[in-house]
N, C-alpha and C positions, 0 to 999 in steps of 0.2 A: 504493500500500500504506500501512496507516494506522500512523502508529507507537503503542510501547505506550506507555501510561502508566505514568510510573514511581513521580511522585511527586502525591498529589491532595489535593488540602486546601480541607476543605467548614465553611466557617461559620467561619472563626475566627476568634473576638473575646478581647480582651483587655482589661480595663479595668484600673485602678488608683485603686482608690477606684471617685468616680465620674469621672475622667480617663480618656478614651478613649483606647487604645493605636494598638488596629486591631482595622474592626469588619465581621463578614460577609464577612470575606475567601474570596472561592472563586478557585481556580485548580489547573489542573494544567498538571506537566510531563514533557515527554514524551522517549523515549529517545534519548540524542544529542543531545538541544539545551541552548545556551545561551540564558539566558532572564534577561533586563535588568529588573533590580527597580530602579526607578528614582524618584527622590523628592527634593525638598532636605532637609536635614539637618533632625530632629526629623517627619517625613510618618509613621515608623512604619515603618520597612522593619526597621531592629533590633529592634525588639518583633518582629514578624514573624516573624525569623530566630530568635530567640533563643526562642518560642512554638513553632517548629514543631521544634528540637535537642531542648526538651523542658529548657532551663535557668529557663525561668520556668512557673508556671502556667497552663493559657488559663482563661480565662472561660467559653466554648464551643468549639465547634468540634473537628474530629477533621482529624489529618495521616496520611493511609494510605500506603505505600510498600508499591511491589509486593503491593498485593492486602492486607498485614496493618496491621492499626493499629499506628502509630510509638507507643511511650509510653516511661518513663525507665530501663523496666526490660529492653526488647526489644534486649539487646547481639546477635545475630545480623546485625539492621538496620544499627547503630552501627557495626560492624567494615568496612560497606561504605558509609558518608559520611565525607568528609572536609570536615572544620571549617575556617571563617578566619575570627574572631572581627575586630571594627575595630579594637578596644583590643587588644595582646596584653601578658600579664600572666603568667610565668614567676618559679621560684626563680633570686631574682637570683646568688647565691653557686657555680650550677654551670655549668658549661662549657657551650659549646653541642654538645660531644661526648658529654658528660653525659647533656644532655636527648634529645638523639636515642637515645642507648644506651637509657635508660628508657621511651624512648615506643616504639621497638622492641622492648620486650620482652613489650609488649600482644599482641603478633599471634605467630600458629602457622608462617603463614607466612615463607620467608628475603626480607627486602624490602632490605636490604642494598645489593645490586646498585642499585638504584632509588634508595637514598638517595646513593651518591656519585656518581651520575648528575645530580641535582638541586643536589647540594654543590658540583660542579665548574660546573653554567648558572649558578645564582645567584653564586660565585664568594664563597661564604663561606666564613671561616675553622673550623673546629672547636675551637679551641685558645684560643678569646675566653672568655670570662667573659658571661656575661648582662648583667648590670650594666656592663660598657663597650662594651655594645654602641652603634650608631648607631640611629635611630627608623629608618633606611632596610631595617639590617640583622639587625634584631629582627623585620623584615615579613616578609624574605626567611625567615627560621628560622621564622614563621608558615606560611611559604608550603611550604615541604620537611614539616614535620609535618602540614600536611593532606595532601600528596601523595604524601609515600614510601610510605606503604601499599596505592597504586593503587585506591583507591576506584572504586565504580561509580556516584557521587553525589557532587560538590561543592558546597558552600554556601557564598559565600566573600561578604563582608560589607566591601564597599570596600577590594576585596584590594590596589591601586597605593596608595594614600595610603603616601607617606613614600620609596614608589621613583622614583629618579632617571628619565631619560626612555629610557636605555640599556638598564634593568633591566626596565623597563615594554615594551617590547618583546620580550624575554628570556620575560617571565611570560605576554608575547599569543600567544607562538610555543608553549610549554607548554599555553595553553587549546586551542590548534588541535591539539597531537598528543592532548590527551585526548579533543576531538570527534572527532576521527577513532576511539579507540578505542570508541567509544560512550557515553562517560561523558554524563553529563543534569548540566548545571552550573546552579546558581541563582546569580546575579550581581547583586550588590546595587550602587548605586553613584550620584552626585549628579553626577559628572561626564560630562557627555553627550557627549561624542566620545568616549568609550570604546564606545559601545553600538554604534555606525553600525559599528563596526572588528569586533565578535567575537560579536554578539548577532544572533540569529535571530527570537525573537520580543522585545516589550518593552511593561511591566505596570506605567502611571504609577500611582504611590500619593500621594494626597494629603488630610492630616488624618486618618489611617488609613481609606481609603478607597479600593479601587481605581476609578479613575475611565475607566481604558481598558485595552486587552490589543487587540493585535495584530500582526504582521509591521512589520517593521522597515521595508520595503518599503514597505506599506500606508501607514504610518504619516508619512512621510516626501512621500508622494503623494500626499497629502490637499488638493490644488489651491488651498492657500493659497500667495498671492500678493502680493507687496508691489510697490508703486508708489510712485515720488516725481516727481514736479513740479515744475517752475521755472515759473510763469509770473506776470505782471502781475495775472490775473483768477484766482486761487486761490480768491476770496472766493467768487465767482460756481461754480467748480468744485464747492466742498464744497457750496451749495445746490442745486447741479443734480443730481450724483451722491448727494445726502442721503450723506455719509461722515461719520466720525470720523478726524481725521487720530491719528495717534501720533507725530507729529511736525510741529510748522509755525514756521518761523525767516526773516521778513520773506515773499518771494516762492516761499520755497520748501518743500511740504507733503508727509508722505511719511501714505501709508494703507496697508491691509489692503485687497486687490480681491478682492471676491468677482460681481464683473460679467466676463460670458466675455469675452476680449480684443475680438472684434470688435465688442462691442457701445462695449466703453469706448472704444476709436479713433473706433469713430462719434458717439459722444457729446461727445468731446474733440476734434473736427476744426472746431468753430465756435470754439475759443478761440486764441489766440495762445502756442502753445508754446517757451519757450524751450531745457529739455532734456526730457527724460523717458527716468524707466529703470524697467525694468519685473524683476524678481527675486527665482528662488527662495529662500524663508524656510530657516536652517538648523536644527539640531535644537535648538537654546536656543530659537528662538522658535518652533518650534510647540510646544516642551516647554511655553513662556509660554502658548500659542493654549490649550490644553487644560486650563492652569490658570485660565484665564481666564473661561473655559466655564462652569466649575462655580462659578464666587463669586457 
């Protein structure tokens, strides 16, 4: 059965000046997934985010949700995404009991219940001041304001930066009870062991560019291969096999195999080996393999 599309975003570019933001970006997503927007710092995934909430301009492109165009004036939409900007940026002078009392008082709904539900996981106090808060504990009050409302759509824009590694667990077990309720999450994020742990499909962005989209699965299984080598005739090894090592330190060369094993053991069995290891790449270096691709 096919899921629906919740959220779809056709063409969007964004320029500044003539600085490219992010350009022709298509993608949709679909109900109940999480979906790993993934990029190093400056790629364009906050332009992105920030293009498709509808807080900057685009250039082109159109962001549709469920069927209607997203735009700045569609609060129906609005009331059912929940925001997590990277920078969060609050009046410092009120309580963090303050800002939830105000930002609950947006909705018709009693969400209440929900909120000291989230008060009590994250294990935040109400009674702080904004301004003494911690960078950990200002993410966490990011993190309850996008969620106490129970949104049908999360954007959350490098939601772990600043949380501790107990809290970051706390916030992975919260992403799994809201895929369980079918929430459709977009998950922005540089840090790549996060995506293998909570991501379903994953959408590398690079120089505002998407450069791949696929299962997480898929992607991970892409029969890159690394090898390294000890031996006396390394020299003779890279002529034979015509390689590029990415690593060579006296007798010992490590490569990229993209030769099917049997053939490299046959090919490697006239030389004099003194170790060899053969192993799967993990998500930093094929995140590398794919940047590498496109330069």
């Amino acid at each position: 059965m096919n899921k629906k599309k919740v959220i779809e975003i056709k063409n969007l570019t964004k320029y500044y000046g003539k600085i490219k933001g992010v350009e022709n970006l298509n993608l949709d997503l679909l109900e109940g997934e999480v979906f790993g927007f993934i990029g190093p710092n400056g790629a364009g995934k906050s332009t992105t985010i920030r293009a498709i909430m509808n807080l900057i301009n685009k250039t082109n492109g159109k962001v549709i949700i469920n069927g209607n165009e997203f735009d700045k004036n569609n609060l129906k939409i609005k009331e059912n995404i929940g925001y997590l900007p990277s920078e969060i940026n609050l009046y410092d002078d009120l309580t963090v009991k303050e800002i939830l009392d105000y930002h609950e008082g947006f909705y018709k709904k009693n969400i209440s219940k929900r909120r000291k539900e989230l008060l009590e996981k994250l294990n935040l106090d109400e009674r702080k001041k904004i301004e003494d808060l911690s960078l950990g504990n200002l993410k966490k009050l990011g993190i309850i304001l996008a969620f106490m409302h129970e949104p049908k759509i999360l954007i959350l824009d490098e939601p772990t930066s600043g949380l501790d590694p107990i809290m970051q667990n706390v916030f992975y077990d919260l992403l799994k009870e809201e895929k369980k309720k079918g929430t459709t999450i977009l998950y922005s994020t540089h840090v790549l062991t996060e995506v293998s742990k909570i991501c379903d499909r994953v959408g590398i962005i690079r120089n505002g560019n998407m450069i791949k989209i696929d299962k997480i699965e898929n992607i991970t299984k892409n029969n890159l291969v690394y090898v390294t080598i000890t031996s006396n005739d390394v020299n003779e090894i890279i002529d034979d096999l015509k390689i590029e090592t990415i690593y060579k330190n006296g007798n010992t060369i490590k490569f990229k195999n993209n030769i099917l094993h049997d053939k490299l053991i046959k090919k490697l069995a006239k030389y004099k080996i003194e170790k060899i290891l053969i192993e799967e790449p993990t998500l930093e270096d094929i995140f590398i393999h794919y940047y590498e691709k496109e330069v």
